[in-house]
C-alpha positions as CSV (number, residue, x, y, z in Angstrom):
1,X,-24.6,-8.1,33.9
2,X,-23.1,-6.6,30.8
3,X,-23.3,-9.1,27.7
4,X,-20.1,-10.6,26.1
5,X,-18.6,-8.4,23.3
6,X,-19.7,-9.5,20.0
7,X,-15.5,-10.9,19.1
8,X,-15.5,-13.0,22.0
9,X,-15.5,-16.4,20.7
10,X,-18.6,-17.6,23.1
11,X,-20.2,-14.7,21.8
12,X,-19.9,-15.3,18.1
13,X,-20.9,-18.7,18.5
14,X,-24.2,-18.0,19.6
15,X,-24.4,-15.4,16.9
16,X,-23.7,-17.8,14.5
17,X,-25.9,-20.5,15.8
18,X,-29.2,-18.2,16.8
19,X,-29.2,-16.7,13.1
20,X,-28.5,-20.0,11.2
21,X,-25.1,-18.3,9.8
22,X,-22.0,-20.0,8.2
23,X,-19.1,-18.2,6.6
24,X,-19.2,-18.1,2.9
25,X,-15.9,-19.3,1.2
26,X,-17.3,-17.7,-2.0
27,X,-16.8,-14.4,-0.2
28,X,-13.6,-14.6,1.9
29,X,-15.8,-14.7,5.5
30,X,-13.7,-15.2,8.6
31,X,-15.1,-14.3,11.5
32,X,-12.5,-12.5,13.8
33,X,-12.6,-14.1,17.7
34,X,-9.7,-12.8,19.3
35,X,-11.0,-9.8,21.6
36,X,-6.9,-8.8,21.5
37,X,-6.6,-8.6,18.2
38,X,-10.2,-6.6,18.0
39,X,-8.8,-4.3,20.4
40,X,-5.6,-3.9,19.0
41,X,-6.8,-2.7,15.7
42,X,-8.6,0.1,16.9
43,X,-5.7,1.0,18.9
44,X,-3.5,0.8,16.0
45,X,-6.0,3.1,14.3
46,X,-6.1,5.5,17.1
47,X,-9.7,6.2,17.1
48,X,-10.9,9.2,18.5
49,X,-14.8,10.3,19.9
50,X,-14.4,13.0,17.0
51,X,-13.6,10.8,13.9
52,X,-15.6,9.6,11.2
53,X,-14.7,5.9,10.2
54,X,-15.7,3.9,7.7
55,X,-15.8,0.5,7.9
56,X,-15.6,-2.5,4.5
57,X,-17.3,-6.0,5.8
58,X,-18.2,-6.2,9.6
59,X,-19.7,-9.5,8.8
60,X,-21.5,-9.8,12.6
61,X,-20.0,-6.3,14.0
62,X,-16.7,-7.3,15.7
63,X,-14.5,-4.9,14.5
64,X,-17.7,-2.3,14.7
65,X,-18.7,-3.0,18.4
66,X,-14.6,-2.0,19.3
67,X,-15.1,1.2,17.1
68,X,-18.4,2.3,18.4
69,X,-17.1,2.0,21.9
70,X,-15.3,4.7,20.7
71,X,-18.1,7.3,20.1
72,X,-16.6,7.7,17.0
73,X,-19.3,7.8,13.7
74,X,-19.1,4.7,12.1
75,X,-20.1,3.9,8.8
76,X,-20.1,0.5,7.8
77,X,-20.8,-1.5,4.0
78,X,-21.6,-5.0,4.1
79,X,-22.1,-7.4,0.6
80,X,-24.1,-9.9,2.4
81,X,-27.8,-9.5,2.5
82,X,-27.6,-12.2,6.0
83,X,-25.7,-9.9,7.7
84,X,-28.1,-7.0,8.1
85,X,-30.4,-7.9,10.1
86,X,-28.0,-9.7,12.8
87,X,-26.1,-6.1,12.7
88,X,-29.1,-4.4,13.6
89,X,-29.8,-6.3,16.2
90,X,-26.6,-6.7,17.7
91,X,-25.5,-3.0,17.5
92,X,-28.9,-1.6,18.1
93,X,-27.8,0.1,21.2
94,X,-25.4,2.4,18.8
95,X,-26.9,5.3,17.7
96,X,-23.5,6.1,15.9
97,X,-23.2,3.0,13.3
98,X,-25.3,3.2,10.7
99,X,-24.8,0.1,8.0
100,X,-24.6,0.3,4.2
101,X,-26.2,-3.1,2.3
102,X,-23.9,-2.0,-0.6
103,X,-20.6,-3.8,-2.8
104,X,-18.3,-0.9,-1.4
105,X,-16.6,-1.6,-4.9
106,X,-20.0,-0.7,-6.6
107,X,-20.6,2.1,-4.6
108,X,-21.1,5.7,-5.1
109,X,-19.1,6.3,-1.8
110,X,-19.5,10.0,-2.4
111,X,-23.3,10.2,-2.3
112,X,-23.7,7.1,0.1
113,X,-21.6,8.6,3.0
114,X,-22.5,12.1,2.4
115,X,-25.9,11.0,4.2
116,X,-23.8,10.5,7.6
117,X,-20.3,12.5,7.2
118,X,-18.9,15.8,6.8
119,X,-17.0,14.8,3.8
120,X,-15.3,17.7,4.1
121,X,-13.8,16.6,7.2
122,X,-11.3,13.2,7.7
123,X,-12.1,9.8,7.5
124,X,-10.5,6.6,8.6
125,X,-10.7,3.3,7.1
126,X,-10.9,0.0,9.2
127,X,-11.7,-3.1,7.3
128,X,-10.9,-6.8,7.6
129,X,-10.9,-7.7,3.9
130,X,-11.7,-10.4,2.3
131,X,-8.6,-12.1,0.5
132,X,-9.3,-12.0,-3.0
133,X,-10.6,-8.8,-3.4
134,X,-7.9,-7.0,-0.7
135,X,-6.1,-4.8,-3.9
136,X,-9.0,-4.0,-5.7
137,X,-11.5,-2.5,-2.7
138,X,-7.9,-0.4,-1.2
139,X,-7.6,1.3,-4.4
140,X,-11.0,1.9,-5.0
141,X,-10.7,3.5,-1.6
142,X,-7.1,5.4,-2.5
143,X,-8.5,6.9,-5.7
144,X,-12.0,8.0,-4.3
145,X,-12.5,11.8,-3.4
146,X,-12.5,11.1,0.3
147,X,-10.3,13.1,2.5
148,X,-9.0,9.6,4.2
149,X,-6.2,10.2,6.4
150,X,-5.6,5.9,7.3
151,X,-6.5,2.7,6.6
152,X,-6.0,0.0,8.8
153,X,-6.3,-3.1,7.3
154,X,-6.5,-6.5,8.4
155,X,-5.4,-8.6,5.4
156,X,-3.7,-11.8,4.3
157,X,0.4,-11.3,6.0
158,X,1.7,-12.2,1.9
159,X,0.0,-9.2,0.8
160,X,1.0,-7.3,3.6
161,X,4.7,-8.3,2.9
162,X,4.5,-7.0,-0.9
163,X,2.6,-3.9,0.4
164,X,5.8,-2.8,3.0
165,X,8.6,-4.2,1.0
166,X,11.7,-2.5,-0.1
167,X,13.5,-1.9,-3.0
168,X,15.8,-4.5,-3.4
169,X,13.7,-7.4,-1.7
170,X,11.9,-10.5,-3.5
171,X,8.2,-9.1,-2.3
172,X,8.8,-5.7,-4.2
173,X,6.7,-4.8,-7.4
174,X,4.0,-2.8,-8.7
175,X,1.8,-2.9,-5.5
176,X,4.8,-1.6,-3.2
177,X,5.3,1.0,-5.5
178,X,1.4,2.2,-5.7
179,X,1.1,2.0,-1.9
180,X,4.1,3.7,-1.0
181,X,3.7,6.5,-3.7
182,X,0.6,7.8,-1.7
183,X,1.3,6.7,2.1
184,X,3.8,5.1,4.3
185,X,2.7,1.7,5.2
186,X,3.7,-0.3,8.2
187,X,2.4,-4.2,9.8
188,X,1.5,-3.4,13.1
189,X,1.3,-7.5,14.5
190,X,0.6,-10.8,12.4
191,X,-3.0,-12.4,13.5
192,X,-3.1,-16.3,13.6
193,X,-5.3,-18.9,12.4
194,X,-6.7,-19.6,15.9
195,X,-7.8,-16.1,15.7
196,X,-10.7,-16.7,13.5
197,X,-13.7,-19.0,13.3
198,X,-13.6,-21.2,10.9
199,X,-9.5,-20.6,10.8
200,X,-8.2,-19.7,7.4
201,X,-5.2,-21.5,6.5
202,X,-2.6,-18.7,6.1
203,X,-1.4,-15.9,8.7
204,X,-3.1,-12.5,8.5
205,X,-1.8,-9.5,9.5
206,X,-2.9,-5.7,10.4
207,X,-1.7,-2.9,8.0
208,X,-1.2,0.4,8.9
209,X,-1.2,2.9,6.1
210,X,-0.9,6.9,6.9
211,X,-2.2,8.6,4.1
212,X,-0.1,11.6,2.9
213,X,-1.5,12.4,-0.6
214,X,0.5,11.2,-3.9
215,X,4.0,12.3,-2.5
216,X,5.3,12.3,-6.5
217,X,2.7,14.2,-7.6
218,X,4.7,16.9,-9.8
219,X,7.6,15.1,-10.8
220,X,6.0,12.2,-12.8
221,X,5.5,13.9,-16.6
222,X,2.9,11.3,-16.9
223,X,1.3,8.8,-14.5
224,X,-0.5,6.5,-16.9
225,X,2.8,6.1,-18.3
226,X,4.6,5.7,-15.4
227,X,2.2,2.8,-14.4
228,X,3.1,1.1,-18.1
229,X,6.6,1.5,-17.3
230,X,6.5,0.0,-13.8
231,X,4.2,-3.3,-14.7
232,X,6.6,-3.8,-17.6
233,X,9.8,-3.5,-15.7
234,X,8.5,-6.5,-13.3
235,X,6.4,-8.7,-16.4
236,X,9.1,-10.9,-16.2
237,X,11.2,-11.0,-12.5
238,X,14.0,-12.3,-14.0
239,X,15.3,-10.5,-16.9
240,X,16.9,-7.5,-16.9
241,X,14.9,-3.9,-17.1
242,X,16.0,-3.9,-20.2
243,X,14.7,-7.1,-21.9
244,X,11.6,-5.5,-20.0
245,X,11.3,-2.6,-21.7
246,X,12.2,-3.7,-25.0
247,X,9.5,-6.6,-25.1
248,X,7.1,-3.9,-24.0
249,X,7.9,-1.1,-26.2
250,X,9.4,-2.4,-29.2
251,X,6.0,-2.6,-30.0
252,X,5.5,1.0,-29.4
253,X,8.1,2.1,-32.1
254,X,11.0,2.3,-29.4
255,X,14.6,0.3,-30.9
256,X,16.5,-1.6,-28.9
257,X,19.5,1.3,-28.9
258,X,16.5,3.4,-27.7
259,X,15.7,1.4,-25.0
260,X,19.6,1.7,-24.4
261,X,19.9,5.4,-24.0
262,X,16.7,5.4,-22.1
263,X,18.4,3.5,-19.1
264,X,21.6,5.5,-19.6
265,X,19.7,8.8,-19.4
266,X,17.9,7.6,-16.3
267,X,21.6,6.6,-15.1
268,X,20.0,2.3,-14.8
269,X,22.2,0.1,-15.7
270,X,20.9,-2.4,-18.4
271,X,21.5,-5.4,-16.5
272,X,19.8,-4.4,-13.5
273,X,16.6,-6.0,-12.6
274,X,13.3,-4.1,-11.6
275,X,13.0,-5.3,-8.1
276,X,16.5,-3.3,-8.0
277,X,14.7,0.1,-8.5
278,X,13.9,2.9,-6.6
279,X,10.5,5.1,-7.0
280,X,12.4,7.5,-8.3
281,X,14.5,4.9,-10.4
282,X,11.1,4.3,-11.8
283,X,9.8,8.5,-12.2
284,X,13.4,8.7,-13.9
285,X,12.7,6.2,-16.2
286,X,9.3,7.0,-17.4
287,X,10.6,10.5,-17.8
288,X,12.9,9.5,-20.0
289,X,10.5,6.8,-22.0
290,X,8.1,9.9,-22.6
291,X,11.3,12.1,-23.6
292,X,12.7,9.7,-26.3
């Protein structure tokens, strides 16, 4: 009789109760139960026998028992030191996972997956993130050398909601703008509560993002710039781009009537607000900073 997969929620209880286990607030654990949602992700993913995958906190193998099933390669890092052996032992019947006791944000991702990929071939990301560290370990992923063509991402729904948002709307800022500049991002389905043991107290959801290189590349004069520009058009939501930009670069030598034929040479209005800008509102703009 074939065992219960590792998601199903009679399943993870016994994990959890033969290994002496209990989620760690301190580190965001929540352990997905919801053999739907597990399945769903992969699907969303559209994992292949031929892809490489790398995978940021299975926590007892969920997600990576779906993805195996695959016969894809799967290459999974996992922070806590209680996890390993329980992943061993539950997905010792894969010869295609292979699991990384590493902080992914620490690691040398280059010469740690080297050892089991063709990095000179795709990879997809799968992760289910912990909360508080969702932005930080998706950029250290976005600005690594990796030829990643995806990331699906199961994340808290608020962050997904700034990450999809468009111009115009409450949730969009600096992280919209970052995402969207090197992919196009969609939420595939929310995830409950009841979907995880113990039960988190806000909605998740599953992102989608299709990786299609920076898509601005050549027209930005100068991204570090850019970046400045953006984070101080949204300092303060509700004053204008232009209060914005003069707080921030009055300091930098730039006058207020600077700052004034700044926005009219990017063709903004000075009472506009920054959630009112376009990317290329934005490129315009820092163009036109570096210009003056």
């Amino acid at each position: 009789m074939k065992s219960l997969p590792i998601g199903d929620p009679i399943k993870t209880s016994q994990i959890i109760h033969d290994y002496g286990l209990r989620a760690k607030k301190s580190l965001g654990q929540n352990f997905l139960t919801d053999l739907n949602v597990l399945e769903n992700i992969v699907e969303s993913a559209e994992i292949t026998p031929e892809d490489q995958v790398l995978e940021v906190g299975p926590g007892i193998g969920s997600i990576t028992q779906q993805l195996a099933e695959t016969g894809c390669k799967v290459v999974s890092f996992e922070i806590d030191q209680r996890f390993i052996t329980v992943l061993d032992d539950v997905l010792s019947e894969y010869d295609n996972v292979a699991i990384i006791n590493q902080d992914v944000l620490k690691a040398d991702l280059d010469k740690e997956l080297s050892v089991y990929f063709d990095l000179d071939k795709p990879i997809k990301i799968v992760a289910n993130l912990p909360y508080y560290i969702t932005t930080p370990i998706m950029f250290k992923l976005l600005e690594s050398r990796l030829k990643l063509t995806s990331m699906t991402v199961l994340m808290q729904k608020e962050v997904a909601d700034r990450i999809v948002a468009n111009h115009g709307s409450k949730n969009w800022g600096p992280l919209s703008i970052a995402v969207q500049m090197v992919g196009d991002p969609e939420i595939s389905f929310a995830v409950p509560p009841k979907s995880f043991n113990p039960a988190p107290k806000v909605t998740s959801a599953i992102l989608n993002l299709r990786l299609t290189g920076n898509k601005y590349q050549d027209v930005i004069f100068d991204h570090q710039l850019f970046d400045q520009v953006v984070n101080a058009g949204f300092k303060q939501r509700r004053k204008t781009i232009y209060n914005n930009l003069k707080q921030a670069f009055g300091a930098k030598g730039k006058s207020p009537e600077d700052i004034k034929l700044i926005l009219k040479n990017a063709n903004i209005p000075e009472n506009y607000r920054a959630e009112q800008l376009t990317i290329n509102d934005f490129i315009r703009l820092t163009n036109c900073v570096q210009l003056r």
